[in-house]
C-alpha positions in Angstrom: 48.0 103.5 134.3 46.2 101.6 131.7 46.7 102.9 128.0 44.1 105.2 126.4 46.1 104.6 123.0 44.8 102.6 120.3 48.3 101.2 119.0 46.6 99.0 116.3 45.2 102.7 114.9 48.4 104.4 115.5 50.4 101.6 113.6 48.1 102.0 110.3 48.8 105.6 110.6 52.8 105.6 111.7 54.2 102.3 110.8 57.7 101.1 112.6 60.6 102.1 110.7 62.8 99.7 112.2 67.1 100.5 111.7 68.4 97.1 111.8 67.8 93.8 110.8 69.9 90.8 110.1 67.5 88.8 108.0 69.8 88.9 104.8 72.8 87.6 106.2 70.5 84.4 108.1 69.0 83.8 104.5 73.0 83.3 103.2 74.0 81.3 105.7 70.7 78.8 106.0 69.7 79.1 102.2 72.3 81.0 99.9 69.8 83.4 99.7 66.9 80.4 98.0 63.6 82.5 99.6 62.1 79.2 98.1 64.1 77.2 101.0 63.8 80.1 103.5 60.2 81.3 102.3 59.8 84.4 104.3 56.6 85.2 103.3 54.8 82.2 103.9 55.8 82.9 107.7 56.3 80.2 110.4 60.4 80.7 109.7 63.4 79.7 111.5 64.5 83.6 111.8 63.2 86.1 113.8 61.8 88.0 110.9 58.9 86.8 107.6 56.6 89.0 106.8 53.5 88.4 107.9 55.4 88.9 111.3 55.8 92.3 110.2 53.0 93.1 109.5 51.6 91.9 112.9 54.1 93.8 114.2 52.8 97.0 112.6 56.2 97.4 110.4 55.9 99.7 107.7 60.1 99.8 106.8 63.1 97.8 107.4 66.6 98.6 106.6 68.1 95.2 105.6 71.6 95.3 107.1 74.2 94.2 103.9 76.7 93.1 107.0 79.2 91.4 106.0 81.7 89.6 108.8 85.2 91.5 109.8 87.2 88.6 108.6 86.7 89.7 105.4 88.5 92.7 104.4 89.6 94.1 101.3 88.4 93.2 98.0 86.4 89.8 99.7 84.4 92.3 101.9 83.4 94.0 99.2 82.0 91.3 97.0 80.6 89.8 99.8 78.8 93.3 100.6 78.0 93.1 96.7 75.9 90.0 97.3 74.4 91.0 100.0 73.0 94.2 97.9 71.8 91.4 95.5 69.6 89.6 98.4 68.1 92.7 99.1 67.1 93.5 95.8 66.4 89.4 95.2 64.4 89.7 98.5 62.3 92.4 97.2 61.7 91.5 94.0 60.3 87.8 95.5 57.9 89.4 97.6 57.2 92.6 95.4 53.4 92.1 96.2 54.6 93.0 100.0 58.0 95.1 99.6 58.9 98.3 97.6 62.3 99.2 97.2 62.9 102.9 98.8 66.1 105.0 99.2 64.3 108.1 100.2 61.9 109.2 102.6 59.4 110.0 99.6 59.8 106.4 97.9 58.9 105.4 102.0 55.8 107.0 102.2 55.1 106.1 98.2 55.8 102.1 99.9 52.8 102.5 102.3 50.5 104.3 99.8 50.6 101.4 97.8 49.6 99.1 100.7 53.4 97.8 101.2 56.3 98.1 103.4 59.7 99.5 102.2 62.6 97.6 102.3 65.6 99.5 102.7 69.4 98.9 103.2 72.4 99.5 105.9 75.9 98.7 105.4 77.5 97.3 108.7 80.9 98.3 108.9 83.5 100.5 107.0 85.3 97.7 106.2 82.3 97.4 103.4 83.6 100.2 101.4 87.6 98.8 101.5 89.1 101.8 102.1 88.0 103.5 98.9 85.8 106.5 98.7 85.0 105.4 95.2 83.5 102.4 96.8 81.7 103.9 99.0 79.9 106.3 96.1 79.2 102.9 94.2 76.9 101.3 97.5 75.6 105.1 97.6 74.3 104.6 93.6 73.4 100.5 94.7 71.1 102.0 97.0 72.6 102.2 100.6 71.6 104.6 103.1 73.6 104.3 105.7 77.0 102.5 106.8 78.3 101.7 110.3 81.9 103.6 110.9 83.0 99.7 111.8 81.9 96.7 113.2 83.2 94.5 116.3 86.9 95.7 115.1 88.8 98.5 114.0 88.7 100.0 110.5 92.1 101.5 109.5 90.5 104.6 110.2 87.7 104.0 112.3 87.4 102.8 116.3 85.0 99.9 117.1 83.6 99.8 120.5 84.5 97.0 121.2 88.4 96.7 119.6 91.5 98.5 120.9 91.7 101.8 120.2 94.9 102.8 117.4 92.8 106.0 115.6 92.2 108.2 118.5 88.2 108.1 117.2 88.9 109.2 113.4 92.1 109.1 111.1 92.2 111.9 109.0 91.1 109.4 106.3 88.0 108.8 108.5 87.0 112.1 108.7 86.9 112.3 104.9 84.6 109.3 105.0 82.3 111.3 107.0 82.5 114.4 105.0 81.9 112.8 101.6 79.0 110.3 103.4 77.4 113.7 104.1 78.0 115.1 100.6 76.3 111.7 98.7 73.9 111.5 101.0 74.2 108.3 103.4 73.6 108.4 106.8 76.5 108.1 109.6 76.0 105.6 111.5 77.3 105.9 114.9 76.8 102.4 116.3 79.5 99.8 116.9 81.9 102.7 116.9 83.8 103.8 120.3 82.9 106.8 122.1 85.7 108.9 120.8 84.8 108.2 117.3 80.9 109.1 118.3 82.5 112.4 119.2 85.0 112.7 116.5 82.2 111.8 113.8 79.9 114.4 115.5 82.5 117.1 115.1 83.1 116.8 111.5 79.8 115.5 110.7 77.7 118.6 108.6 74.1 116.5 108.6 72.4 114.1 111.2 73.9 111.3 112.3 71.9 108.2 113.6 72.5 105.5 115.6 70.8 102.3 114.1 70.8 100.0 117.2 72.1 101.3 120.2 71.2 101.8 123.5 71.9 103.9 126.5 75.2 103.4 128.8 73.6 105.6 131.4 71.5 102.3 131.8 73.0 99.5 130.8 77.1 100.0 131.0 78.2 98.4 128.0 80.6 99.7 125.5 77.8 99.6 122.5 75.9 102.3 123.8 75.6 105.4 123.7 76.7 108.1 126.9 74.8 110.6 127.8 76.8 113.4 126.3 77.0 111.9 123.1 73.3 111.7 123.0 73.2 115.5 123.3 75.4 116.0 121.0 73.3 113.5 118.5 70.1 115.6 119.5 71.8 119.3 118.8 72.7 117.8 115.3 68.8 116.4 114.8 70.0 113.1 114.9 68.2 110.0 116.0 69.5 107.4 118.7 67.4 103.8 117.6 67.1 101.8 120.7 68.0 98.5 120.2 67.1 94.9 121.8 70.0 93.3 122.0 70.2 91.7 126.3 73.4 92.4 126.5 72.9 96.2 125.7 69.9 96.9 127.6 69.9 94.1 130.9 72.9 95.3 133.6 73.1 91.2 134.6 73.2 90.0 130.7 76.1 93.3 130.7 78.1 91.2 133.6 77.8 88.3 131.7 79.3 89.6 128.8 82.1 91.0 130.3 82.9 88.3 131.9 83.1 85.8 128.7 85.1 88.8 127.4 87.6 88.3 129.9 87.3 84.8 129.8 88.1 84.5 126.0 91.1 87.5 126.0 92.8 84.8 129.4 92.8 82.4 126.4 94.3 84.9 123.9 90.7 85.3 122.1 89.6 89.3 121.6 86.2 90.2 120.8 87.2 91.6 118.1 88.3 88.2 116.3 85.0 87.4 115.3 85.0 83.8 114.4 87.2 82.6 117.5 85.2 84.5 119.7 82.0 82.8 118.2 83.0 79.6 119.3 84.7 81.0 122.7 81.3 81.8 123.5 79.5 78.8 122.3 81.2 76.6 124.3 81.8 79.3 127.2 77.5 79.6 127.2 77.3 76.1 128.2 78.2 76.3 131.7 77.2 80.1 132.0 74.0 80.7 130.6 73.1 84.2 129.4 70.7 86.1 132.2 67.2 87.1 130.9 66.5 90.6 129.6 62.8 91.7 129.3 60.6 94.2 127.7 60.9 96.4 130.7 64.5 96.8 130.1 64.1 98.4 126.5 61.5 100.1 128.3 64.0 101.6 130.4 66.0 102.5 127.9 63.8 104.3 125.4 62.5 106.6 129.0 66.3 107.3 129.2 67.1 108.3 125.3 63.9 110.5 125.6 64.7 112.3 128.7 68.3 112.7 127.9 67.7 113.3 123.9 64.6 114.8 123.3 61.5 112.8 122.0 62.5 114.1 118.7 65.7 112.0 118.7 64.4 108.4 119.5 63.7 105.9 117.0 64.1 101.5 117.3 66.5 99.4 115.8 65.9 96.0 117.0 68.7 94.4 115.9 66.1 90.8 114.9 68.5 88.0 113.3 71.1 89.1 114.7 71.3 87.6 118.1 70.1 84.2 119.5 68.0 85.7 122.3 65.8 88.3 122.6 64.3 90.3 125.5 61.3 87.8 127.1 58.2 89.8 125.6 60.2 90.8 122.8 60.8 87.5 120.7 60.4 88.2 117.0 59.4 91.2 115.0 55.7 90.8 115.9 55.9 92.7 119.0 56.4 96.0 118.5 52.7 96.7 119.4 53.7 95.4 123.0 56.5 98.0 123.5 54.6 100.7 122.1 51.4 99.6 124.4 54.1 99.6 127.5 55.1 103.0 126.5 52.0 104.4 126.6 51.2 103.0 129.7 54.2 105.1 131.0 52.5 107.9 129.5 53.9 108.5 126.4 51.1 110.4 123.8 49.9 109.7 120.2 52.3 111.8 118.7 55.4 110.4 121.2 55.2 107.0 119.6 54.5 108.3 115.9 57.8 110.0 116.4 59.5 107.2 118.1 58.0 104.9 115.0 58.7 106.7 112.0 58.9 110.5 112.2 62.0 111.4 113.8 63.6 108.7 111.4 61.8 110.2 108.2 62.9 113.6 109.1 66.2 112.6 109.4 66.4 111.2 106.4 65.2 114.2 104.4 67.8 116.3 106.2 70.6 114.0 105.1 68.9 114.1 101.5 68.7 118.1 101.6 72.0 118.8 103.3 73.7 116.4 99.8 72.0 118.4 97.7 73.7 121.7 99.3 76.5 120.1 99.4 76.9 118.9 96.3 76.7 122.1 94.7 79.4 123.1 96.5 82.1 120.7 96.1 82.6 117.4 93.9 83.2 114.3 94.5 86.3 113.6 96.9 89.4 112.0 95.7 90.9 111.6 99.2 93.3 108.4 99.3 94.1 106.9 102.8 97.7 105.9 102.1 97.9 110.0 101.4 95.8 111.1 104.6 97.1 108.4 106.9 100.7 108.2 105.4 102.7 107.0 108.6 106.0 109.6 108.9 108.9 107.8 108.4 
């Protein structure tokens, strides 16, 4: 079938809002955050992201992750989560002829009626918010829209995917999170976390939850994505599921060849979860055992899946750009979005399929959030929920 959709057209009508990108965190590590050394919108960067990329890729929003690395906990992961809410704002203010700052769907739209995109942020991991639900109100007031339940490892109240479990899903503590995310107004996000804390979250959870890169395990077998029944539970709470890019989440050989450096690294006493050993585990471990090659047919596959499973009204993207090394061949930077969406619609998907896909479901989700706080909020104030009370151990 050759596509009778004009995907330039569509894009100037339904820009991508894309979940997750790791931009911010590339621009501290290469540049301390100098756009001057790391000039993003003069284009031709060492990252997978500038912004004349974006617009080639038809972009209209990005949530900026503000990730921070699990090694830092406490008080350090929350200055460093600090500064990374300062590059946002830094980033946008640089390039304020090109990016207006949004933290609602209206201030989104308001971005492209003014002939820019809106940048946006994500926190990556509970550890963000140190344990404190007066932490996590501040990032709410800084302008954060969503956080990750946890990274690669456990919160104290949280399971990772890709961690031991110890919570069961959610501590009481964790539930609380949830509750009082849902009562500021910040999105759950349901990637990273294990599958018994998808479910856990989705029980407690009283607005939409997303999923800001994550794929489906019915395809690819990997821990960081989602399983089927999750993704109906997602879809009966009008969530939205973001497909993400990442090989190792969407390509069953690039799958294999994670699992086994995994088991590689824990022979030698390394978990995935211990972010920086395993960083150089795998570094040195990639030498002799390449990664496989994932393509664009792969996220293909995986957007069919999250449709059929989900609902079309439950599918967004979340590439995950800057924050891998490799992408899927035909996938490279964020300039390609027009050649997914063209490969969709040679499966057959409509107009208004990829509009929802781009930005709708992801817009409506975020007004539901922003309605359900306001209900909320009327009822109840703010909570002052301490974990050493919630998750006191017996003694």
């Amino acid at each position: 079938m050759t596509t009778s959709v004009d995907v330039a057209r569509l894009l100037a009508a339904h820009p991508v809002i894309d979940g997750h990108n790791d931009l911010l965190w590339e621009a501290r590590v290469q540049a301390a955050y100098d756009f001057t050394r790391l000039d993003v919108g003069a284009g031709g960067t060492p990252t997978h992201t500038d912004l004349p990329r974006m617009r080639a890729g038809g972009m209209g929003a990005q949530f900026w992750s503000v990730y921070v690395p699990t090694r830092l906990t406490g008080d350090a992961a929350v200055t460093a989560t600090l500064e990374q809410v300062d590059a946002a704002r830094h980033l946008t203010r640089t390039y304020a002829d090109q990016l207006a700052w949004a933290t609602t769907a209206d201030e989104v739209e308001q971005a492209w009626a003014s002939g820019r995109m809106a940048s946006l942020m994500g926190a990556e991991g509970g550890h963000s918010i140190g344990c404190s639900l007066g932490t996590l109100r501040q990032l709410h007031e800084l302008g954060v829209r969503y956080l990750t339940l946890t990274h690669n490892a456990n919160t104290p109240w949280a399971d990772s995917a890709t961690d031991r479990p110890v919570a069961n899903g959610l501590t009481a503590f964790g539930r609380e999170v949830v509750r009082e995310m849902n009562r500021v107004g910040m999105m759950v996000d349901l990637s990273h976390v294990s599958a018994d804390t998808m479910r856990a979250a989705l029980e407690v959870a009283e607005a939409p939850v997303i999923f800001s890169h994550s794929s489906a395990r019915a395809v690819t077998d990997s821990p960081r994505n989602v399983p089927d029944d999750v993704l109906q539970l997602m879809a009966r709470g009008n969530g939205v599921c973001m497909v993400t890019f990442v090989p190792k989440f969407v390509n069953a050989a690039c799958a294999d060849w994670h699992r086994e450096m995994v088991a590689a690294a824990e022979a030698e006493g390394i978990p995935e979860a211990d972010g920086v050993r395993f960083a150089g585990f795998e570094t040195a471990w990639t030498v002799d055992h390449p990664q496989p090659t994932a393509t664009l047919d792969d996220v293909v596959a995986h957007c069919e899946h999250v449709r059929e499973v989900a609902g079309i009204d439950h599918i967004g993207l979340g590439g995950d750009y800057d924050g891998v090394e490799v992408l899927p061949a035909g996938l490279e930077d964020v300039s390609t979005y027009p050649v997914l969406l063209s490969a969709l619609a040679d499966r057959g998907w409509s107009e208004d399929d990829l509009a929802a896909l781009t930005c709708r479901n992801v817009l409506r989700v975020m007004r539901e959030v922003e309605d359900r706080a306001g209900e909320l909020r009327a009822t109840r104030g703010p909570s002052l929920a301490r974990i050493e009370d919630l998750d006191a151990v017996p003694r």
